[in-house]
C-alpha positions, -999 to 999 in steps of 0.1 A, spaced: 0 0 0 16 31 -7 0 65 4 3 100 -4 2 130 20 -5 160 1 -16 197 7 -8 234 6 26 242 22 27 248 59 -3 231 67 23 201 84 23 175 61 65 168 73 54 171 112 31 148 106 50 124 79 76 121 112 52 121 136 38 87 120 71 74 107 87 79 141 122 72 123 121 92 91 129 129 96 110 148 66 125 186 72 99 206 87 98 244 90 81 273 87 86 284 53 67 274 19 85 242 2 109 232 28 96 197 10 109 198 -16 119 162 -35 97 134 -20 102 121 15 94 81 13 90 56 47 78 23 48 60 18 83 48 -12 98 10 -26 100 0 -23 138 -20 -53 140 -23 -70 175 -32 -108 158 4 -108 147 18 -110 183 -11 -133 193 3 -161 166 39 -154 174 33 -166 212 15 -195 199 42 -203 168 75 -192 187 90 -186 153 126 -171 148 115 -143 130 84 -116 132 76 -96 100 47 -73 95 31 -65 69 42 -25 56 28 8 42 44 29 22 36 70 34 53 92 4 57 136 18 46 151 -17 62 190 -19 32 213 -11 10 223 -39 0 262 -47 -23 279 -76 -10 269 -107 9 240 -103 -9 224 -133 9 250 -151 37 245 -138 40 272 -110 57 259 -74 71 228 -77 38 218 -102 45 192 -129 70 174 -105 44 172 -76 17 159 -95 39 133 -109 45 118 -78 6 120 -71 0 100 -97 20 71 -83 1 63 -51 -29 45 -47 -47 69 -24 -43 104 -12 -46 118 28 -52 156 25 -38 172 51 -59 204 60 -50 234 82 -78 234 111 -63 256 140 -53 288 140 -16 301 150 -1 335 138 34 319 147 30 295 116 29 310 86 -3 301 60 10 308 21 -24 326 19 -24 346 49 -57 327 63 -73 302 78 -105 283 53 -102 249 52 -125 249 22 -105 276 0 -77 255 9 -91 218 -3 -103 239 -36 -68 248 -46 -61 216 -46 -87 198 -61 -85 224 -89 -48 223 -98 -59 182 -97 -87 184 -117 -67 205 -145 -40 186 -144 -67 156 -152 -85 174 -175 -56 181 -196 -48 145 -198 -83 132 -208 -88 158 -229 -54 149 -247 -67 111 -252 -99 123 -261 -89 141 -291 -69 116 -300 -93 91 -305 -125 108 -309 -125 108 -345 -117 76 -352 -130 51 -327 -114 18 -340 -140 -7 -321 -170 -3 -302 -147 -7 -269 -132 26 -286 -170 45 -286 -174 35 -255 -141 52 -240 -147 85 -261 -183 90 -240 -164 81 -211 -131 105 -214 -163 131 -223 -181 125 -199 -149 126 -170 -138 165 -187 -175 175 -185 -177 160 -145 -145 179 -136 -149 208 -149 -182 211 -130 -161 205 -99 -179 168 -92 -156 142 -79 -154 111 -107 -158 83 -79 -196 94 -71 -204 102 -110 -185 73 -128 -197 37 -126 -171 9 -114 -169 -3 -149 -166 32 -162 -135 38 -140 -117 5 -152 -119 22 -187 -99 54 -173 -72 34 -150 -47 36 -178 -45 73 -175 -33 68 -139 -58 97 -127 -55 117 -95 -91 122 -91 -103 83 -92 -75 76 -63 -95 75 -29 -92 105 -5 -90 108 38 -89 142 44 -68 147 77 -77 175 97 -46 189 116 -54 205 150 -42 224 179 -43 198 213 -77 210 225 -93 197 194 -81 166 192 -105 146 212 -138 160 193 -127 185 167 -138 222 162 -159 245 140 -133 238 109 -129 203 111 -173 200 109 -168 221 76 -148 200 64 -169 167 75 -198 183 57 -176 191 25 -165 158 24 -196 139 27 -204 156 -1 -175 141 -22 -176 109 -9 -146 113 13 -132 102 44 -121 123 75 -99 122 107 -89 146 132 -53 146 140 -32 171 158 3 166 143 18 180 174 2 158 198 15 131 173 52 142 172 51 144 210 39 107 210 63 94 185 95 105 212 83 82 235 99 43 235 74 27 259 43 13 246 28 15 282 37 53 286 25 62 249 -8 47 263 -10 64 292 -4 100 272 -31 92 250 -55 83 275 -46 117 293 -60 133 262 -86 115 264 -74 98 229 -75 64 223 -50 53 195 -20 68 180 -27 87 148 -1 65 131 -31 34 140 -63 50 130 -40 66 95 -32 31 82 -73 15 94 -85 43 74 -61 30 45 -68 -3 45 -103 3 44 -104 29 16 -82 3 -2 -103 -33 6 -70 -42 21 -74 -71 49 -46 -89 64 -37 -135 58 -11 -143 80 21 -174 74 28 -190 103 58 -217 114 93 -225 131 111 -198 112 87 -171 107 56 -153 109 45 -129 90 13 -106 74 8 -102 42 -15 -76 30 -42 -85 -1 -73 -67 -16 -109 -83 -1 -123 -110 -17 -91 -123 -32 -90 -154 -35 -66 -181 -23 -45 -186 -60 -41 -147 -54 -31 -143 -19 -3 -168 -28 9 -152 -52 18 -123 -24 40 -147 -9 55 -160 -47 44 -161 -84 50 -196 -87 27 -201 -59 2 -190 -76 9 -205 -109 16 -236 -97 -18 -232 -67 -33 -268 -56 -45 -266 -25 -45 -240 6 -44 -257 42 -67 -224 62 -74 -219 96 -92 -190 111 -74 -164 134 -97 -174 157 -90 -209 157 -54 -208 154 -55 -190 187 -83 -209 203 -66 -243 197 -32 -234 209 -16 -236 170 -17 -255 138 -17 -286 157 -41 -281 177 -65 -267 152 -58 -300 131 -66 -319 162 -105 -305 163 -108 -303 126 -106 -265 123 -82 -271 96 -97 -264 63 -83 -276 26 -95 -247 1 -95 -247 -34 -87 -222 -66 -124 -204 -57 -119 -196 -16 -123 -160 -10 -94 -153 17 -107 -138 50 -91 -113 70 -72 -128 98 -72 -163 79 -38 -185 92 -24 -202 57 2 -229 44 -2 -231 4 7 -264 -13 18 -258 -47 38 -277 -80 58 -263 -109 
């Protein structure tokens, strides 16, 4: 999974990139641009099943599974023209498979905003304008190209569609609530920013963390409206929480707040849930580990994470349920009471599902 954060400059997209990295330093300051080539840092999957297995496997080795969070250099008016750091910025947009906004929701005239105000929604329209150009132009381009001279009826169909997209943008409408599924599948080979799915990340001072403020409801409203996602995060709470080494103590700072998880947690739910991403887990002597696939993949898939020629070569899947693997005290154990399942090429995978492929090439 690999996630952009994106917004205007100084809104604290690098405080909160290190915040939620906790090793990666991203340089933040007060200044437009101080990001300016992209900061990359894979993170690992908090997911509290994977230590559950491990005291059951006792393997020799523990991996999780890993998001990728990529700093993009702040956007300004006319970056789809080039202006700022434009046509570099939106090509590293275009490379992610989903987008967290972060918004400036607090005010502080110690931090400097590049438009000398606080409006969350003026803010979100900069961007999803200089997107939505930068879109337009491409569809349009394709459009042209073929619009003439349609080659097959597949051809037709994509000209009403690339029409259809430049007419929806244009009017400011967001392509994922006007396009059908199948109508998107026709567009992913233009690698568009606006079909890529959205969390807008409201950044607040401390006192808003628990239950927001007047500018993080605008935004919740705005949102809605777009078929959007939002959480409330106060990048400062987050950086303070990422200096501490004890789980125990990062708990009991939270709970002070009255918070219950880490930002970094409730960041990479809200991707994997944007993205259908669930969790299958390996387990033995030497190692256990996630891997991360899209819901409703099925078992010839999933093993194909782990190796092509697992999936190539697919006969069988020996599956347990999390919940029996833990139940049961192991494989063994689960064997014993006939949790054990043998799946074929059609099982859909299900989240938490403990799996040994058997395979031939």
């Amino acid at each position: 999974m690999k996630c952009g954060i994106i917004g205007l400059p100084n809104v604290g997209k690098s405080t909160l990139f290190n915040a939620l990295c906790e090793n990666e330093q991203a340089l933040a300051a007060n200044y437009p641009f101080a990001t300016i080539d992209p900061n990359t840092a894979l993170v690992k999957v908090p997911d509290g099943r994977l230590k559950d297995i491990t005291e059951i496997a006792k393997p020799e080795k523990v991996i999780p599974a890993v998001f990728e969070i990529v700093d993009i250099a702040g956007l300004v008016k006319g970056a789809s023209k080039g202006e700022g750091l434009g046509n570099a910025f939106l090509t590293h947009i275009r490379s992610v498979d989903a987008l967290f906004h972060i918004v400036r929701c607090f005010d502080d005239n110690d931090i400097q905003h590049v438009e000398n105000r606080i409006d969350p929604i003026q803010d979100i329209g900069i961007i999803d304008t200089e997107l939505a150009l930068s879109d337009i132009e491409i569809l349009d381009r394709n459009y042209q190209k073929i619009k003439k001279f349609p080659k097959n009826d597949d051809e037709k169909k994509k000209v009403e569609i690339l029409k259809k997209s430049i007419d929806d943008l244009s009017e400011g409408k967001s392509l994922l609530t006007t396009l059908s599924i199948e109508e998107l599948v026709h567009l992913e080979e233009y690698k568009l920013i606006s079909t890529k799915p959205v969390v807008f990340i409201c950044n607040v001072d401390e006192s808003s963390a628990q239950s927001g403020n007047h500018y993080t409801k605008i935004v919740e409203d705005y949102a809605k409206e777009k078929g959007s996602e939002v959480l409330i995060v106060s990048a400062k709470i987050e950086s303070e929480i990422s200096q501490i080494e004890e789980e125990s103590e990062k708990q009991e700072f939270l709970e002070s707040l009255g918070l219950k998880e880490t930002g970094l947690k409730r960041v990479i739910k809200k991707g994997y849930e944007i993205l259908n991403y669930i969790n299958f887990f390996t387990a033995g002597e030497k190692e256990v580990r996630a891997w991360t696939i899209v819901k409703n993949d099925t078992a010839p898939l999933a093993a194909g994470k782990i190796h092509s020629d697992m999936e190539k070569g697919f006969i069988r899947a020996e599956t347990i349920s999390f919940k029996d693997f833990i139940a049961y005290k192991g494989e063994q154990g689960a064997k014993e009471k006939g949790k054990l399942r043998l799946e074929g090429k059609d099982y859909i995978v299900k989240d938490g599902d403990v799996m040994h492929f058997l395979f031939n090439v």
